[in-house]
py3Dmol code that shows the C-alpha trace and the ligand (Angstrom):
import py3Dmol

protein = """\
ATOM      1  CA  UNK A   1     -15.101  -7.174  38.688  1.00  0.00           C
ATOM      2  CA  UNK A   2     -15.686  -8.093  35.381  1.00  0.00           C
ATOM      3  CA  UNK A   3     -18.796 -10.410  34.590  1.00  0.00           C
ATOM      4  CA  UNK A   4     -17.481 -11.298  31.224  1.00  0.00           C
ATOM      5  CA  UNK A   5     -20.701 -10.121  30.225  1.00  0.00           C
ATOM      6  CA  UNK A   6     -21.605  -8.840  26.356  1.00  0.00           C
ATOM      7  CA  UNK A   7     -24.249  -5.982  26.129  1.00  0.00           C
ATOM      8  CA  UNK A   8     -25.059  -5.034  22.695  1.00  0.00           C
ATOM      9  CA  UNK A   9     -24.199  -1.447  22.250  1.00  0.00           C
ATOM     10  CA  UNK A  10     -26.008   1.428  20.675  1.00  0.00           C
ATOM     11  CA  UNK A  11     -23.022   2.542  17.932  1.00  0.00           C
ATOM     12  CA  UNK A  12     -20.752   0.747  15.525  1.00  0.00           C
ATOM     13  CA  UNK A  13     -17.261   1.000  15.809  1.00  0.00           C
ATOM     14  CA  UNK A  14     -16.326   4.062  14.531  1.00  0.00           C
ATOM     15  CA  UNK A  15     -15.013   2.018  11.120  1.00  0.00           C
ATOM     16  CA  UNK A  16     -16.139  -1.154  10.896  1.00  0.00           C
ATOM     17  CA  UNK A  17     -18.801  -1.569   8.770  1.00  0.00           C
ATOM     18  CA  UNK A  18     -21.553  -4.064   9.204  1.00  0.00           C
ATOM     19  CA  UNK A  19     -21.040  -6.779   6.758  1.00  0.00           C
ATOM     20  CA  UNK A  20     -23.621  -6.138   3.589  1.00  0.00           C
ATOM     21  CA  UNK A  21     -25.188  -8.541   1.005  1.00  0.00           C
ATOM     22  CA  UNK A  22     -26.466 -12.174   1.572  1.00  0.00           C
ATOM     23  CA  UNK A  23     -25.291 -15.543   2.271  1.00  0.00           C
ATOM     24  CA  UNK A  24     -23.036 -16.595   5.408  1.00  0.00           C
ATOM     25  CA  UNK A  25     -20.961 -14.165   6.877  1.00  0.00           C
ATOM     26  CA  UNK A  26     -19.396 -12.949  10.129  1.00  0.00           C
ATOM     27  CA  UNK A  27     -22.108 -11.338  12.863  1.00  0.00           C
ATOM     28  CA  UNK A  28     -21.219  -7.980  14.199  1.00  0.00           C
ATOM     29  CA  UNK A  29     -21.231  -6.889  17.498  1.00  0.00           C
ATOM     30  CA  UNK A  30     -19.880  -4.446  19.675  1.00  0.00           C
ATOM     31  CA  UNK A  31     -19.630  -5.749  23.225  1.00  0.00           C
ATOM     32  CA  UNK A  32     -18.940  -3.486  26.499  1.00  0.00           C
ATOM     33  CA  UNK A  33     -18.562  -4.784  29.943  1.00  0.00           C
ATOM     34  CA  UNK A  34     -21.493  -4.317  31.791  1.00  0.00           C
ATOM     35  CA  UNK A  35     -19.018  -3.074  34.871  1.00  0.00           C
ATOM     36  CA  UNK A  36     -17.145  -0.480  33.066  1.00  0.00           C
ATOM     37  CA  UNK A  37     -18.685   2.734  34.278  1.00  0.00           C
ATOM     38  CA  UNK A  38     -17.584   4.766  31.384  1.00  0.00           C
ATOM     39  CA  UNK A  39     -19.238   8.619  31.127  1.00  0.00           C
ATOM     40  CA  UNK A  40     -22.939   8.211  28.981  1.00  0.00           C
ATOM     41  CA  UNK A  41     -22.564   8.412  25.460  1.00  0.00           C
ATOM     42  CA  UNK A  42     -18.963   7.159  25.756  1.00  0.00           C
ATOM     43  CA  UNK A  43     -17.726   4.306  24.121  1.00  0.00           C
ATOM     44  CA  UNK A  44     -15.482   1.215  25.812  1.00  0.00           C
ATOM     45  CA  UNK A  45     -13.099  -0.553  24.631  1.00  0.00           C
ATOM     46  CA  UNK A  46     -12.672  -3.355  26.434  1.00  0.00           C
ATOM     47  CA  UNK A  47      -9.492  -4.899  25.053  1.00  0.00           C
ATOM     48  CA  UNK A  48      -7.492  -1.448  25.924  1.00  0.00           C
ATOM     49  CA  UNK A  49      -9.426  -0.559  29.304  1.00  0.00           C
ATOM     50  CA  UNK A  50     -10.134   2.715  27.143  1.00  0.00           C
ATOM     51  CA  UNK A  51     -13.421   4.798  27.402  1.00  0.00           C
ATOM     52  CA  UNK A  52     -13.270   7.305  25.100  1.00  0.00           C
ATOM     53  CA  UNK A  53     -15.041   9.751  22.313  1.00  0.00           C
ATOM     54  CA  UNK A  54     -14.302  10.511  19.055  1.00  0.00           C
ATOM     55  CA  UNK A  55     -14.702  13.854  17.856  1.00  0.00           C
ATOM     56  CA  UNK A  56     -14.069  15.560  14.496  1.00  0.00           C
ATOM     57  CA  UNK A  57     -12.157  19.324  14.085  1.00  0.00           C
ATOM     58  CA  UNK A  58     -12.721  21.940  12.294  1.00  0.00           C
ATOM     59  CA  UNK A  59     -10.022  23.887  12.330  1.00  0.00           C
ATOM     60  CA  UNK A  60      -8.838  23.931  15.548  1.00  0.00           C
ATOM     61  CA  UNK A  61      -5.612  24.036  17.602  1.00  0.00           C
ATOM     62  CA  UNK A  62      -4.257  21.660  20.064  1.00  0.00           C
ATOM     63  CA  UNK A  63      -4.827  24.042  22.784  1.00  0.00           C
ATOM     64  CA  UNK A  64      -8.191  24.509  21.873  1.00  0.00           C
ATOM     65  CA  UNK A  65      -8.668  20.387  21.462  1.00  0.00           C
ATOM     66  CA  UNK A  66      -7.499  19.582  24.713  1.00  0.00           C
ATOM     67  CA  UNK A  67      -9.379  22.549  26.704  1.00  0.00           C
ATOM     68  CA  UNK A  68     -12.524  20.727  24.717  1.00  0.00           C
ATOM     69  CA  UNK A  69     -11.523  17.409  26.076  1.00  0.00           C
ATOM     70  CA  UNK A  70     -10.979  18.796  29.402  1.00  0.00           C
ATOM     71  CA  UNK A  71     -14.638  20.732  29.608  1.00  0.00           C
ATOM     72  CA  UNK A  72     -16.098  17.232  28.752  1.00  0.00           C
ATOM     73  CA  UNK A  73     -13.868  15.825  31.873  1.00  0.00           C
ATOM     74  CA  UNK A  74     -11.759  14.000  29.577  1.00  0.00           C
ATOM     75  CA  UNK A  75      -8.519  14.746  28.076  1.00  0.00           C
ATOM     76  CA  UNK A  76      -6.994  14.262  25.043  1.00  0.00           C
ATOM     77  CA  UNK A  77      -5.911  10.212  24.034  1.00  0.00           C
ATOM     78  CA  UNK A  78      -2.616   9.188  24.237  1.00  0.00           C
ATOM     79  CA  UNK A  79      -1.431   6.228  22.190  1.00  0.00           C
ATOM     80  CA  UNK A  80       0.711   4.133  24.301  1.00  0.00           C
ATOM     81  CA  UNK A  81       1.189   0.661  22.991  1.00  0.00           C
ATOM     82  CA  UNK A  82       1.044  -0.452  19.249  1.00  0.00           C
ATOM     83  CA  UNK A  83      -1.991  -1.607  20.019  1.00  0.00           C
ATOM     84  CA  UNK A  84      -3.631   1.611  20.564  1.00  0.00           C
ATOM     85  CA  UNK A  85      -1.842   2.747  17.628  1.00  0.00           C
ATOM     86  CA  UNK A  86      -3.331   0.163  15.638  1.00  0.00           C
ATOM     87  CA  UNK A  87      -6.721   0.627  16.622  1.00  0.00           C
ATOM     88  CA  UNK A  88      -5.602   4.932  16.147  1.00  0.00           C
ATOM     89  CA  UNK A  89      -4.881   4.007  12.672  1.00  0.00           C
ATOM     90  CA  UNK A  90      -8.345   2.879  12.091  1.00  0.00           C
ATOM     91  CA  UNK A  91     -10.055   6.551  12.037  1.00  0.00           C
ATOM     92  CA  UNK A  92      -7.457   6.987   8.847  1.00  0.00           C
ATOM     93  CA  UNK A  93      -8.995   4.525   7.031  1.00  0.00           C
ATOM     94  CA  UNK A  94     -12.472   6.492   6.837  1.00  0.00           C
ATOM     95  CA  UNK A  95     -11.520   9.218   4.071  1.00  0.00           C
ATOM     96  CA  UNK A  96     -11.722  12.326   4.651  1.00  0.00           C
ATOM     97  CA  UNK A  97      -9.796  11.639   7.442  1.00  0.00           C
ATOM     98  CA  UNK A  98      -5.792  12.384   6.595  1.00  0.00           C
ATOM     99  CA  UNK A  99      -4.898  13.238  10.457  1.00  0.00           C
ATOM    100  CA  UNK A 100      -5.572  12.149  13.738  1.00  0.00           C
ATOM    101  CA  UNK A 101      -4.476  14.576  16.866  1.00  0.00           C
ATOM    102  CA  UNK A 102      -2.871  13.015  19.529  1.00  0.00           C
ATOM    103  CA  UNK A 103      -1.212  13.832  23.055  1.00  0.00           C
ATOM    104  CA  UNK A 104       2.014  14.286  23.922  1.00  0.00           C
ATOM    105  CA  UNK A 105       4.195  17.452  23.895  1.00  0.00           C
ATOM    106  CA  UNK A 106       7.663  17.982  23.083  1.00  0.00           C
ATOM    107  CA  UNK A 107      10.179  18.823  26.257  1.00  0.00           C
ATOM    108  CA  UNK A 108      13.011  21.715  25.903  1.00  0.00           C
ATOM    109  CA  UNK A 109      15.336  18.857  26.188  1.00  0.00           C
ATOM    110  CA  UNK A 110      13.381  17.030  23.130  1.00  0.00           C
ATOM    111  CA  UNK A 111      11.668  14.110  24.975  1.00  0.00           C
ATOM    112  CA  UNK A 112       8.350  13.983  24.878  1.00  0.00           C
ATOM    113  CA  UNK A 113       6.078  13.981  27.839  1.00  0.00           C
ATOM    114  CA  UNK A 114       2.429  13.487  28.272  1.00  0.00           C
ATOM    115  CA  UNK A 115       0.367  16.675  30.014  1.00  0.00           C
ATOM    116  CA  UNK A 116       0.941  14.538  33.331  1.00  0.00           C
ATOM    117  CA  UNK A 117       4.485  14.635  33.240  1.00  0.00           C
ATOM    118  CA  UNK A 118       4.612  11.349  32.288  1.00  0.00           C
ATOM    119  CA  UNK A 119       7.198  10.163  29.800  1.00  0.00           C
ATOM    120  CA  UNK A 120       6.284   8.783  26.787  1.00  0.00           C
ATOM    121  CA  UNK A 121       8.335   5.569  25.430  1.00  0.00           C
ATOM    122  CA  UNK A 122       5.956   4.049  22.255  1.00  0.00           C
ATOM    123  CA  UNK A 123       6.294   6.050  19.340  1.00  0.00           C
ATOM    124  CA  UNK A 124       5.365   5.599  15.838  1.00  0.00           C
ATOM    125  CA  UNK A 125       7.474   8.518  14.216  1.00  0.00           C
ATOM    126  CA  UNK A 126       7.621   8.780  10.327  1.00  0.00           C
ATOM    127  CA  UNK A 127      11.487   8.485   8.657  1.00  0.00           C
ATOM    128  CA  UNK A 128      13.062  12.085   9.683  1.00  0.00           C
ATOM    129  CA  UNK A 129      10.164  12.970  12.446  1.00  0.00           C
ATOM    130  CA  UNK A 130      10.512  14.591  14.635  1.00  0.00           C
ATOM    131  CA  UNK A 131      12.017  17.551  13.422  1.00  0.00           C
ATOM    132  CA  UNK A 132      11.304  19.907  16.545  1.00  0.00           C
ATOM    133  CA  UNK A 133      12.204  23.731  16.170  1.00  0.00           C
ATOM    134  CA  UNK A 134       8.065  25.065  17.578  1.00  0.00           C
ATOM    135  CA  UNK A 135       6.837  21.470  16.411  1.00  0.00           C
ATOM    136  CA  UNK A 136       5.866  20.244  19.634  1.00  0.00           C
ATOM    137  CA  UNK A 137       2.748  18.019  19.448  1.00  0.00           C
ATOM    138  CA  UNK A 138       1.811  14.957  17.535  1.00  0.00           C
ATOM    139  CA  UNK A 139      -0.387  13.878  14.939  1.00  0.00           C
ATOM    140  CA  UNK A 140      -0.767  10.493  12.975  1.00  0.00           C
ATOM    141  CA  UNK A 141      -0.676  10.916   9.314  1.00  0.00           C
ATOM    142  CA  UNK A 142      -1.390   8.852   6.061  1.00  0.00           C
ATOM    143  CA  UNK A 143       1.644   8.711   4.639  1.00  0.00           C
ATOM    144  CA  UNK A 144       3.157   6.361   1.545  1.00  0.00           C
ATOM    145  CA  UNK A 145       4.862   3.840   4.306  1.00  0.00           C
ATOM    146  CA  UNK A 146       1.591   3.654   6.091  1.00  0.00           C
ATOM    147  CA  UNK A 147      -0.152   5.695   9.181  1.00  0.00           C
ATOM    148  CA  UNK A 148       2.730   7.572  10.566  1.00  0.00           C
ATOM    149  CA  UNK A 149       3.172  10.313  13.330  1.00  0.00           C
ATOM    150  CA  UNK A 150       4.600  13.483  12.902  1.00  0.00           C
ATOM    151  CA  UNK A 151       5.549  16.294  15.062  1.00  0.00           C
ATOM    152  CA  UNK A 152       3.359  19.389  14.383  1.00  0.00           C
ATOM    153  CA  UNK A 153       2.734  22.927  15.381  1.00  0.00           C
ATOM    154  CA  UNK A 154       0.919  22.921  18.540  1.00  0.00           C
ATOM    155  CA  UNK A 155      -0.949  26.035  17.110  1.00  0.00           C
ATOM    156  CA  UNK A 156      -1.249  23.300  14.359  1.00  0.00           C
ATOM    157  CA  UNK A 157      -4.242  24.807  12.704  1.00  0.00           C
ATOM    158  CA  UNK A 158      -6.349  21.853  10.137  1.00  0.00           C
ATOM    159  CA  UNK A 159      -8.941  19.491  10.876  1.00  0.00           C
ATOM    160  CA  UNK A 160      -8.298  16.356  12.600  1.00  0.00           C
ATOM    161  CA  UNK A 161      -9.608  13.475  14.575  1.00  0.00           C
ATOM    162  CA  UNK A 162      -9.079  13.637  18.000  1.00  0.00           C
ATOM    163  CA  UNK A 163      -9.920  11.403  20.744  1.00  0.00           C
ATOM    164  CA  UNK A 164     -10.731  12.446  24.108  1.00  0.00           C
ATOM    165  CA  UNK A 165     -10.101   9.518  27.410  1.00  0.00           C
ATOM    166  CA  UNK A 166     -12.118   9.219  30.118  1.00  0.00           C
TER     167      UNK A 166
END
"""
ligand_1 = """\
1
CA
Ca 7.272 17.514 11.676
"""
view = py3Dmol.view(width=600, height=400)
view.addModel(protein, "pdb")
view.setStyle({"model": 0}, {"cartoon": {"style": "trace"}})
view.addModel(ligand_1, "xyz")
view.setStyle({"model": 1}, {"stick": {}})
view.zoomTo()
view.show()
């Protein structure tokens, strides 16, 4: 059930700063529901029905990001709507940030196909993308038409964000 409740929570969104400076401006808040029984130290998004955590890489692959996801009892996000994409696109707008890793691997028939089995239908590809041949996973990218995926080694090897689901 949800109460409709707000409960002021402990972090910021990942990038939206706190207005600064004087005179009349718009509050912030971050709001949960008080009935969402996300993991501690997770974050909910109420709008998507998403509890999640945001994590930074160091080098890493995706094997490596999803086995972290999964040892946390997560797994690694999916972005499923423009709406997720759009809130996705948000860790790109916090330089360093140039890439975020997402799920969803490539089929030898070239859909692509969450670790599930489910089918994926929303994509966001960049002009050309995918190109396949050993690029079977996904990652969003700043690119000059805007926040883009491409298809990327899954032994993709560079820093990214990655978001694990709950
Ligand atoms: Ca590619």
């Amino acid at each position: 059930m949800d109460t409709g409740e707000c409960v002021l929570h402990s972090n910021r969104f990942y990038s939206n700063e706190p207005p600064s400076g004087t005179g009349v401006y718009w509050k912030y808040f971050v709001a949960t529901s008080a009935t969402v029984t996300c993991p501690a130290e997770h974050t909910y998004y109420r709008q998507l029905k998403f509890c999640y955590s945001i994590h930074e890489s160091d080098p890493i692959d995706f094997t490596q990001i999803k086995t972290f996801c999964s040892s946390r009892g997560g797994e690694l996000a999916a972005v499923s709507s423009v709406e997720m994409n759009n809130y996705f696109k948000e860790f790109l707008a916090i330089r360093p940030h140039i890439r975020v890793c997402i799920a969803g691997e490539e089929q030898l028939d070239g859909s692509w196909e969450l670790e599930d089995g489910t089918s994926m239908s929303y994509f966001n590809w960049y002009p050309g993308q995918p190109e396949s041949g050993n690029q079977g996973c996904i990652v969003i990218k700043a690119t000059s038409l805007g926040d883009m995926w491409m298809d990327a080694s899954c032994a993709y090897s560079r820093s990214c964000v990655f978001v694990c689901e709950y």
